[in-house]
TIRO-2110 file (N, C-alpha, C; in Angstrom, 1 decimal):
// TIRO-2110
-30.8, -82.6, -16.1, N, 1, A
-31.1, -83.3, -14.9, CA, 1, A
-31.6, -84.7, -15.3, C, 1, A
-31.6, -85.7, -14.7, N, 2, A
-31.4, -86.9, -15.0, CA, 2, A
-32.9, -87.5, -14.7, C, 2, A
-33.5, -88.5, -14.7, N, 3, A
-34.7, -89.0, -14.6, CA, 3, A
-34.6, -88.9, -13.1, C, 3, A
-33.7, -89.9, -12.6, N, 4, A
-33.5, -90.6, -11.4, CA, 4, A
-33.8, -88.8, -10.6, C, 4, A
-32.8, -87.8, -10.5, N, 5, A
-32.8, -86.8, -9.9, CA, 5, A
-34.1, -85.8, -9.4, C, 5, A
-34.9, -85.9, -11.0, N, 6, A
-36.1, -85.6, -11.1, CA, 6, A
-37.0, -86.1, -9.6, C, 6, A
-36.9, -87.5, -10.0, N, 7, A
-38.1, -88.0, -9.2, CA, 7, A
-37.7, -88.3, -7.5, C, 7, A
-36.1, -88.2, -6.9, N, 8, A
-36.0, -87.7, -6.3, CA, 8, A
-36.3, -86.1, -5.5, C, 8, A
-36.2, -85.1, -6.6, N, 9, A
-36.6, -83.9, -6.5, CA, 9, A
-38.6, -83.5, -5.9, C, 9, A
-39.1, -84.7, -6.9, N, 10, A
-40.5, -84.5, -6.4, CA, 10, A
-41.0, -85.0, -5.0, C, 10, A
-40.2, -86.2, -4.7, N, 11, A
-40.8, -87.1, -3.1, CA, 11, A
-40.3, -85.8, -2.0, C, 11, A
-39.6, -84.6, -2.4, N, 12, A
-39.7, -83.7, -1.5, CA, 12, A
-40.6, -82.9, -1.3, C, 12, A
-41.4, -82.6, -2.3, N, 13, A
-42.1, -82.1, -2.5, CA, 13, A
-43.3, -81.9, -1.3, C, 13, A
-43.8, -81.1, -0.8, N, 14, A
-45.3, -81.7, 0.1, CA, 14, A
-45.8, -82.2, -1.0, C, 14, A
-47.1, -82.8, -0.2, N, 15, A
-48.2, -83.3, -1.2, CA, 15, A
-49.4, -82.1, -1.3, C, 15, A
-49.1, -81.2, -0.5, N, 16, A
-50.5, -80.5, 0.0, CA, 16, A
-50.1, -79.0, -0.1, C, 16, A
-50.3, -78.2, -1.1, N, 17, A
-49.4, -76.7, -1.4, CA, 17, A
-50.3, -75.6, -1.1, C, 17, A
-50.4, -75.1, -0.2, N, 18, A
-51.1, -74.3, 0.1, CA, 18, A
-51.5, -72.4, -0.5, C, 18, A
-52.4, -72.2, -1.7, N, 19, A
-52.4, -71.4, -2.6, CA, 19, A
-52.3, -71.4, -3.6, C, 19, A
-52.0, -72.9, -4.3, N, 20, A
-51.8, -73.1, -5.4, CA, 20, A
-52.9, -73.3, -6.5, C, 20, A
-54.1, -73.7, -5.9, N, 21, A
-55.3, -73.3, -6.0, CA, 21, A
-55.7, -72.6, -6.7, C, 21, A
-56.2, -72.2, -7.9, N, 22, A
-57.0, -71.0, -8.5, CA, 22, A
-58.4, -70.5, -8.1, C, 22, A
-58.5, -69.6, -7.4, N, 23, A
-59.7, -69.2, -6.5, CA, 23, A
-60.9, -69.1, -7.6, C, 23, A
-61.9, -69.9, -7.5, N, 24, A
-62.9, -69.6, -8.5, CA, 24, A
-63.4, -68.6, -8.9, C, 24, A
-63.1, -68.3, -10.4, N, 25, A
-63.4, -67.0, -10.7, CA, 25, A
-64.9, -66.7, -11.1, C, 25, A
-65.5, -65.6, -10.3, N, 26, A
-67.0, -65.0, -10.3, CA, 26, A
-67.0, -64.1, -11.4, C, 26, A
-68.2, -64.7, -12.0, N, 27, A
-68.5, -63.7, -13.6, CA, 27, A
-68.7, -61.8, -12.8, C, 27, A
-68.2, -61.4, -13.5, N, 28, A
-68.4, -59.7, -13.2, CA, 28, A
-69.9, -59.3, -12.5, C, 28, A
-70.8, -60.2, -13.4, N, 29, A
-72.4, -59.7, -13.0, CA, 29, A
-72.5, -59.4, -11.7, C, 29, A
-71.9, -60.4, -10.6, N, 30, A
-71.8, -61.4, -9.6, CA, 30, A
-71.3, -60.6, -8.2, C, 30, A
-70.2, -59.4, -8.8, N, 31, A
-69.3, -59.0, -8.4, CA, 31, A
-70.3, -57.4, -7.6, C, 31, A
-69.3, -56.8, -6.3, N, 32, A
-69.8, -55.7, -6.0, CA, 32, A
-69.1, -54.9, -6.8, C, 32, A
-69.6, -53.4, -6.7, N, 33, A
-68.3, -52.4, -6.7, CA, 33, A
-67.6, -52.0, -6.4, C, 33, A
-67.2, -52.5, -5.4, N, 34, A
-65.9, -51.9, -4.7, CA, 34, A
-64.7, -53.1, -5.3, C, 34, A
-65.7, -54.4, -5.6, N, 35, A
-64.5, -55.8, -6.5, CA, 35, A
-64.3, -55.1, -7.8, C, 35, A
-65.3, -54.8, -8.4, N, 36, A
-65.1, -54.4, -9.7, CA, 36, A
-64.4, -52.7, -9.7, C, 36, A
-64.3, -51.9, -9.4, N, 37, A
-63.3, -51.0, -8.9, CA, 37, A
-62.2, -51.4, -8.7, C, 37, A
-61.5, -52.5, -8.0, N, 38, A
-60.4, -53.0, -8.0, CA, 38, A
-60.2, -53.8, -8.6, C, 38, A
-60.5, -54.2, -9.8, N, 39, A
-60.1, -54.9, -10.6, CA, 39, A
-59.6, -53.9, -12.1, C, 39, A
-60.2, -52.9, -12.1, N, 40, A
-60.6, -52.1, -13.1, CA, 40, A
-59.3, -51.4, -12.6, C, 40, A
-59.4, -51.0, -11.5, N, 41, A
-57.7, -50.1, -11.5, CA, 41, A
-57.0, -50.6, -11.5, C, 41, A
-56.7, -52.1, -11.3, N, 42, A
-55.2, -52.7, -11.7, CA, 42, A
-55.6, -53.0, -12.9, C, 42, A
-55.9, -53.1, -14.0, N, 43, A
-56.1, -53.2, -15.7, CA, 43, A
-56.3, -54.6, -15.9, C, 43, A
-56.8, -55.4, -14.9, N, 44, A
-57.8, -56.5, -14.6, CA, 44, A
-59.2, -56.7, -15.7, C, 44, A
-59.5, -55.8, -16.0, N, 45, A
-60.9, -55.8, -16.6, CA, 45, A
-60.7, -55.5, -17.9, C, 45, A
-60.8, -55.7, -19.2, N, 46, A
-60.6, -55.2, -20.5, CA, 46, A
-61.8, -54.6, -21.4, C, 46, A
-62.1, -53.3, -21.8, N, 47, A
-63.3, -53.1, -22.3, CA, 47, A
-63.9, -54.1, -23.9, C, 47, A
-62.0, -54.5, -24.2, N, 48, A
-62.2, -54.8, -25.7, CA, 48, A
-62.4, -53.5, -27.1, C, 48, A
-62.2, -52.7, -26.3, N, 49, A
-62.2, -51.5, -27.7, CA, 49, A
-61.4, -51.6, -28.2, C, 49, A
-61.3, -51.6, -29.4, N, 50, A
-59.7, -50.9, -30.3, CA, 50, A
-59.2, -49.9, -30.3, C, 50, A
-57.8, -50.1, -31.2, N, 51, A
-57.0, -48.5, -31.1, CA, 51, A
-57.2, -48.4, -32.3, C, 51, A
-57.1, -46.9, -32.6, N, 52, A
-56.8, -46.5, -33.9, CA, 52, A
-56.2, -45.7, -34.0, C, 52, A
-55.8, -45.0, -35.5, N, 53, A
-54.6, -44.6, -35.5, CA, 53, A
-54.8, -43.2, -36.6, C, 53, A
-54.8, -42.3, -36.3, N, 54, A
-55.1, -41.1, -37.1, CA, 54, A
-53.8, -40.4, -37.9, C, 54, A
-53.0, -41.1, -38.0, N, 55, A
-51.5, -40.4, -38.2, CA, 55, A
-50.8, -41.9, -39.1, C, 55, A
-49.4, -41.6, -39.9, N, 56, A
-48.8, -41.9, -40.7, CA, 56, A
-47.8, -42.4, -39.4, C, 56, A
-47.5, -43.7, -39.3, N, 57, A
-46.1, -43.9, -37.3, CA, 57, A
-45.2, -43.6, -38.5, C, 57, A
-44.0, -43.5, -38.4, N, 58, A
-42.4, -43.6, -38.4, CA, 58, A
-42.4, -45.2, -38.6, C, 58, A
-42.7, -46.0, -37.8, N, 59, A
-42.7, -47.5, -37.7, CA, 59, A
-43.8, -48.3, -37.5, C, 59, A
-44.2, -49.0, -37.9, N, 60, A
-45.7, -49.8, -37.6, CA, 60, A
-45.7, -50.1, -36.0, C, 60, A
-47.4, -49.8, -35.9, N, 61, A
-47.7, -50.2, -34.5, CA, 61, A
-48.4, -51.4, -34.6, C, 61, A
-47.7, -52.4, -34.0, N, 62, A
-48.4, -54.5, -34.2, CA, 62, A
-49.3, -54.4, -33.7, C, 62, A
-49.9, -55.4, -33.8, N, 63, A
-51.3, -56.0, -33.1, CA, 63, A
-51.0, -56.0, -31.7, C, 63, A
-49.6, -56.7, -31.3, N, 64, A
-49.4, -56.8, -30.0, CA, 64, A
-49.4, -55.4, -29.1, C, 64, A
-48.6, -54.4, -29.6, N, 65, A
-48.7, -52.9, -29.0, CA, 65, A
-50.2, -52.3, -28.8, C, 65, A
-51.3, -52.5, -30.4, N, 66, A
-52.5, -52.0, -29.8, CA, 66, A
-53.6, -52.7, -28.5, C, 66, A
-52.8, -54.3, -28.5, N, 67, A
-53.7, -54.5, -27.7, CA, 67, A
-53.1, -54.3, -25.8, C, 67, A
-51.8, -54.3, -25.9, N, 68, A
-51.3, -53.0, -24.8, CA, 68, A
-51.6, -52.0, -24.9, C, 68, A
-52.0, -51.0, -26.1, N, 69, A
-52.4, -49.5, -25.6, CA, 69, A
-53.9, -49.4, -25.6, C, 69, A
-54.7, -50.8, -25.9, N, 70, A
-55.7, -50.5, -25.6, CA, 70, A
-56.3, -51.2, -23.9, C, 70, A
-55.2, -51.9, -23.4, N, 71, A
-55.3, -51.8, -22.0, CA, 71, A
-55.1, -51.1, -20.9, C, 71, A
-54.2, -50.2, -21.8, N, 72, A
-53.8, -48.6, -21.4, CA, 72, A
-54.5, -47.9, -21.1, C, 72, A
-55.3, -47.6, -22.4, N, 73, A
-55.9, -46.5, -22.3, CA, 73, A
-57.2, -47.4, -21.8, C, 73, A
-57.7, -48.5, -21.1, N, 74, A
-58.4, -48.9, -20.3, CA, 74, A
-58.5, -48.4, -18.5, C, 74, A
-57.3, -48.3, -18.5, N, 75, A
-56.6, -48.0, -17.6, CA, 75, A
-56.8, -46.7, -16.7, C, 75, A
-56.2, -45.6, -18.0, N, 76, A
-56.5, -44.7, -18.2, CA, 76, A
-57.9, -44.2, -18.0, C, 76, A
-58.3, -44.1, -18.9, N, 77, A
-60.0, -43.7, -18.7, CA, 77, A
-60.4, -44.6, -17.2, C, 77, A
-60.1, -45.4, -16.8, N, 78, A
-60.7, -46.0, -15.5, CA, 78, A
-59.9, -44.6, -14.3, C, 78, A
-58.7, -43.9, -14.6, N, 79, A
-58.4, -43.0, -13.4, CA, 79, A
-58.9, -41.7, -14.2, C, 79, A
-59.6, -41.6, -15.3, N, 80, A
-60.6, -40.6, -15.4, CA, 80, A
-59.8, -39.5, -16.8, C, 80, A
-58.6, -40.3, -16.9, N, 81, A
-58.0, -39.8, -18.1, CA, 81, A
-58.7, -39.2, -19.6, C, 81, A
-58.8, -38.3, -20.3, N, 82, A
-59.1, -38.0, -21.5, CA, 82, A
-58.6, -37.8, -22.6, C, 82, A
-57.3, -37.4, -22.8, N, 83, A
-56.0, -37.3, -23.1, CA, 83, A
-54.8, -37.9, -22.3, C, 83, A
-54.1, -38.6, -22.7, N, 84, A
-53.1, -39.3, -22.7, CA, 84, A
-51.4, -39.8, -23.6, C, 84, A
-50.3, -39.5, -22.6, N, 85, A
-49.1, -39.4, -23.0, CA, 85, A
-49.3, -41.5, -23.2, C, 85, A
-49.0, -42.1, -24.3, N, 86, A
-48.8, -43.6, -23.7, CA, 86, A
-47.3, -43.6, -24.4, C, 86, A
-46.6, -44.5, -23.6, N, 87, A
-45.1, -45.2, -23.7, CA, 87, A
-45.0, -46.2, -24.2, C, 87, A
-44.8, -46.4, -25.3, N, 88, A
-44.8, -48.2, -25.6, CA, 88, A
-43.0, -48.5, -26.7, C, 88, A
-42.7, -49.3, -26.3, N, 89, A
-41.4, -49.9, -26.7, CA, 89, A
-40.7, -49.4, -27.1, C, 89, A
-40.5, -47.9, -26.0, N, 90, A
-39.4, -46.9, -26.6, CA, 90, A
-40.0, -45.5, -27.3, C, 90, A
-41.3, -45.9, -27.6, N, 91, A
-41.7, -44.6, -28.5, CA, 91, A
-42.8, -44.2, -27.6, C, 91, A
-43.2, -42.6, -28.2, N, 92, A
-44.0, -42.2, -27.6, CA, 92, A
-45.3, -41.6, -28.2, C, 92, A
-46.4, -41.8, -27.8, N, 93, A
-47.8, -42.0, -29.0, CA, 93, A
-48.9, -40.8, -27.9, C, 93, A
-49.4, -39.9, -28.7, N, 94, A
-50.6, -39.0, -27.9, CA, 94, A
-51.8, -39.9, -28.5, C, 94, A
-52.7, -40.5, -27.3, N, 95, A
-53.9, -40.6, -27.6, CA, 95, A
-55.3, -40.0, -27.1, C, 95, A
-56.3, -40.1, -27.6, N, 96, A
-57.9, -39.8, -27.0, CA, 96, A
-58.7, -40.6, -26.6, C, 96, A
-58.3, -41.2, -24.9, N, 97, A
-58.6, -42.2, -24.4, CA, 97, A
-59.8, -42.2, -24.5, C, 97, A
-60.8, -41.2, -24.7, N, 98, A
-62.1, -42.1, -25.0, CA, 98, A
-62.7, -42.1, -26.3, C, 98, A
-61.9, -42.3, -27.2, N, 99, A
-62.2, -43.0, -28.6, CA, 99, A
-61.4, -43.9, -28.9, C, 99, A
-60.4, -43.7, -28.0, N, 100, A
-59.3, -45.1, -28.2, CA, 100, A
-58.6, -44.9, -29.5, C, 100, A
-58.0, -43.5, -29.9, N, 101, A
-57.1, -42.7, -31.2, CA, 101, A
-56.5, -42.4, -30.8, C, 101, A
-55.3, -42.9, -31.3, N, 102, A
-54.2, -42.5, -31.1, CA, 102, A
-53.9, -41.1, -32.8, C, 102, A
-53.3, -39.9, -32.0, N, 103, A
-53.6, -38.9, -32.6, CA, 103, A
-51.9, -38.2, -33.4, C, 103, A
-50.9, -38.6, -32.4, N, 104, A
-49.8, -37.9, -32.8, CA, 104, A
-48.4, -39.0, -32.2, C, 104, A
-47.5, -38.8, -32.7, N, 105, A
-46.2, -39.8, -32.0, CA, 105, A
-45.6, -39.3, -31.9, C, 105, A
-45.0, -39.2, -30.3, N, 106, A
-43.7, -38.3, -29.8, CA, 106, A
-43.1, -37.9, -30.6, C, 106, A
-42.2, -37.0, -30.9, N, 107, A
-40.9, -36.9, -31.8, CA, 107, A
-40.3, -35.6, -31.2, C, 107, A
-38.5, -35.3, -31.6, N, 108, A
-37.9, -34.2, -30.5, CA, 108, A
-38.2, -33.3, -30.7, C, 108, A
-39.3, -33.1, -31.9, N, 109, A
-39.4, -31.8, -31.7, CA, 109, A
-40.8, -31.5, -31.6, C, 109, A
-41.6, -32.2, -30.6, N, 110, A
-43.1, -32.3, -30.4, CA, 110, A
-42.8, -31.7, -28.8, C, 110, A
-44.1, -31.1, -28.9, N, 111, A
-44.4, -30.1, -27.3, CA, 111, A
-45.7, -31.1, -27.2, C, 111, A
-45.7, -31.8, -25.5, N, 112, A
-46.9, -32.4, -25.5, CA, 112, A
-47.5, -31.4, -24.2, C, 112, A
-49.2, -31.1, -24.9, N, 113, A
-49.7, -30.1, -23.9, CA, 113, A
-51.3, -30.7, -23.9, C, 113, A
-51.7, -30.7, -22.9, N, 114, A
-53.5, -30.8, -23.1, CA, 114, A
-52.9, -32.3, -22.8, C, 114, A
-52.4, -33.0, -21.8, N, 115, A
-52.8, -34.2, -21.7, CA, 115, A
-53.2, -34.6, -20.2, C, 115, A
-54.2, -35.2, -19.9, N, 116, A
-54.2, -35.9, -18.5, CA, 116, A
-53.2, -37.1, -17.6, C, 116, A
-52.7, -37.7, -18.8, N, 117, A
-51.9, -38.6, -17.4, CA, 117, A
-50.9, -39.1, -18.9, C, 117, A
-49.9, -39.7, -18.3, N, 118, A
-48.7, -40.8, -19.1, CA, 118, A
-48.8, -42.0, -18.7, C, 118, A
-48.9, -42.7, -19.3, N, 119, A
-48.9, -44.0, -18.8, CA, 119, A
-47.6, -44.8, -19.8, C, 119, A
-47.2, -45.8, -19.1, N, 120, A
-46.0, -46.5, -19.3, CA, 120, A
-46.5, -47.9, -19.8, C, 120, A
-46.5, -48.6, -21.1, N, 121, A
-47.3, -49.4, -21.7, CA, 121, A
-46.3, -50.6, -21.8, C, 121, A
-46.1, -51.3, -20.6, N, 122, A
-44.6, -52.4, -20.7, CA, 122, A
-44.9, -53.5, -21.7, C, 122, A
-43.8, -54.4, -21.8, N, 123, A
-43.3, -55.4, -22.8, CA, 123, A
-44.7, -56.8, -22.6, C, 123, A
-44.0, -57.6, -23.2, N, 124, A
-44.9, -58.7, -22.9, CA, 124, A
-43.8, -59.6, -21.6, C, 124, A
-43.0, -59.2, -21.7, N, 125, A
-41.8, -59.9, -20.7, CA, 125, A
-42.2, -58.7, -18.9, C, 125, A
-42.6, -57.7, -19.5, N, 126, A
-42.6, -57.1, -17.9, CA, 126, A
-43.8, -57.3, -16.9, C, 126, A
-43.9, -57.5, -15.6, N, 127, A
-44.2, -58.2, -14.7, CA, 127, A
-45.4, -57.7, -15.0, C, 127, A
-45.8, -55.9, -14.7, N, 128, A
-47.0, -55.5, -14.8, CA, 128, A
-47.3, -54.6, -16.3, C, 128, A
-48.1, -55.0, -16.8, N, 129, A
-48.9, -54.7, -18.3, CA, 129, A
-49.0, -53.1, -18.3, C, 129, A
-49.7, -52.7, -17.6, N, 130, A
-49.8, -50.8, -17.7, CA, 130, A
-49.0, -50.3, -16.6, C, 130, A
-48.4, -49.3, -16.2, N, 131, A
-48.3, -48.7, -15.6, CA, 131, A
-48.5, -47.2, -15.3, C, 131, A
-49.4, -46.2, -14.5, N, 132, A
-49.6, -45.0, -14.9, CA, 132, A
-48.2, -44.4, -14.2, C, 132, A
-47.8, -43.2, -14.9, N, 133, A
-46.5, -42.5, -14.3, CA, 133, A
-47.1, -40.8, -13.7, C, 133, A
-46.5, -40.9, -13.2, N, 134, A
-46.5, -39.5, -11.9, CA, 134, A
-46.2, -39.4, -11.0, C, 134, A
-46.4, -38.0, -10.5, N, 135, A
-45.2, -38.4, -9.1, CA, 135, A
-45.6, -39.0, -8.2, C, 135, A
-46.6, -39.6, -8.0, N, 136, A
-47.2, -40.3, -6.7, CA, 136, A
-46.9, -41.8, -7.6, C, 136, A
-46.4, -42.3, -8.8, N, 137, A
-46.3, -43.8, -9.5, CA, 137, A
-44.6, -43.9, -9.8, C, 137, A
-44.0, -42.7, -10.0, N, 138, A
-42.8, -43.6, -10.0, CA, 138, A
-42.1, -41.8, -10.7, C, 138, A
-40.8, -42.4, -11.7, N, 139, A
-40.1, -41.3, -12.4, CA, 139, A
-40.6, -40.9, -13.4, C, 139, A
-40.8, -39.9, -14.2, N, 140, A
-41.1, -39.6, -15.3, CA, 140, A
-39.6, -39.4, -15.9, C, 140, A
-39.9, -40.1, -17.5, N, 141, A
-38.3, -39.8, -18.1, CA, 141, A
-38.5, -37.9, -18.1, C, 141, A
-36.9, -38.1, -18.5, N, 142, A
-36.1, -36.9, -18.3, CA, 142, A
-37.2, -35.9, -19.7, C, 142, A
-37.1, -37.0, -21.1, N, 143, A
-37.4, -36.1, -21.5, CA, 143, A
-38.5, -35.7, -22.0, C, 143, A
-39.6, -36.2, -21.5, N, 144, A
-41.1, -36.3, -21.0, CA, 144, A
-41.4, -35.1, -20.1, C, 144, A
-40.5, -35.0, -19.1, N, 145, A
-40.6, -34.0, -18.0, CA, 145, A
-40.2, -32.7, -18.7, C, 145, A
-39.5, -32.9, -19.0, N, 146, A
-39.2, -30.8, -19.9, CA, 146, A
-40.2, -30.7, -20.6, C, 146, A
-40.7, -31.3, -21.3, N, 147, A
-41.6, -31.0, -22.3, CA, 147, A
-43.2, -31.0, -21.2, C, 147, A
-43.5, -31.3, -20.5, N, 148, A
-44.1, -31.4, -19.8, CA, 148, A
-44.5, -29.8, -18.8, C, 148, A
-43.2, -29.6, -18.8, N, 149, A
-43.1, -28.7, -17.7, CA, 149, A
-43.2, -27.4, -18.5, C, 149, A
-42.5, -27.4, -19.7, N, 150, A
-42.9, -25.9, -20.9, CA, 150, A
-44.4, -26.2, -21.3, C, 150, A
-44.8, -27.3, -21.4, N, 151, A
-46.3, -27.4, -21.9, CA, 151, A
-46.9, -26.6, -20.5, C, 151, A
-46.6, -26.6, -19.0, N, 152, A
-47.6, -26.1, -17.8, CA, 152, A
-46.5, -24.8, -17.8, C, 152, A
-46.0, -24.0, -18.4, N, 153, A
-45.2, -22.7, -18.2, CA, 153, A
-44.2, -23.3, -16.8, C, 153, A
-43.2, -23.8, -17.5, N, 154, A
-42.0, -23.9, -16.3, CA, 154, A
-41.9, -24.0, -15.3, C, 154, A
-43.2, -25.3, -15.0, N, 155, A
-43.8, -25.6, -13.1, CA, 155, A
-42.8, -26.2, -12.9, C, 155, A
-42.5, -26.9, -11.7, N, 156, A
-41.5, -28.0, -11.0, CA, 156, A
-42.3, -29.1, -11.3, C, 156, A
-41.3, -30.1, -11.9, N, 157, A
-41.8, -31.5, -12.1, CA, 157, A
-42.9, -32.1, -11.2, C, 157, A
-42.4, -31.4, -9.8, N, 158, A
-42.2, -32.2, -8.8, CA, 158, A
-44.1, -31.7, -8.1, C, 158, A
-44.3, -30.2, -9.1, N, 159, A
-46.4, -29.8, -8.9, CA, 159, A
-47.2, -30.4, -10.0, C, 159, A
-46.3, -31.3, -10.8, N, 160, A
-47.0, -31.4, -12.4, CA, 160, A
-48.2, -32.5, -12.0, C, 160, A
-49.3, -32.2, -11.8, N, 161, A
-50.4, -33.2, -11.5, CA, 161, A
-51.4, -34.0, -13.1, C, 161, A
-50.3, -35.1, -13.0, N, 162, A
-51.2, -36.5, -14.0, CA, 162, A
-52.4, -36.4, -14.2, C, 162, A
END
């Protein structure tokens, strides 16, 4: 685009954008509970704990991934989680949301049992950062759900409660 088009393009512009604005942000102290509640359940709030890692990965886990699965399992533990299936970049990792250990990593021939919820730990490109999975959040992969369902004795996906 050319200079001239540019500044064409801006005199359309309004002068006056309504929302564009960054609403001033109130320190937490400041905040009720019912703000801090909702901020905590969209993964708004970061405790700052680390992950760690009790196990030998198949592939290295980056700096970037633990500081996704430590927003995860923020996440997590905020819907009351203790055990947790997390998803991150294709792979699949058991952790102990409240020590923030990651304990075991998916593989075909792992039975996942004893966990509270799955959570879906997106890219740095996807819109929202954590996502929890169950049937009231979305699909659980295919092969998440069989193993899922031999871990609760052969329930229907569709009673398996997160």
């Amino acid at each position: 685009m050319t200079d001239l088009a540019a500044q064409l393009l801006k005199r359309l512009e309004p002068t006056v954008r309504p929302g564009l604005r960054a609403a001033p942000r109130q320190p937490l102290e400041e905040r009720n509970f019912d703000e801090l509640l909702q901020l905590v359940s969209h993964g708004q709030v970061r405790s700052g704990r680390e992950v760690t890692i009790d196990f030998t990965p198949d592939a290295e886990i980056t700096d970037d991934q633990r500081e996704r699965l430590a927003a995860a399992a923020d996440l997590a533990e905020a819907e009351g989680a203790r055990s947790a299936l997390m998803l991150v970049d294709g792979r699949g990792v058991l952790m102990d949301v409240a020590d923030r250990r990651l304990t075991e990593e998916l593989t075909s021939t792992s039975v996942v049992a004893r966990i509270d919820a799955a959570v879906y730990v997106a890219g740095p490109d996807d819109k929202e950062s954590v996502r929890p999975i169950g049937p009231d959040a979305g699909a659980i992969p295919a092969r998440i759900a069989h193993q899922l369902e031999a871990a609760r004795g052969n329930a229907p996906a569709a009673t398996i409660q997160l």
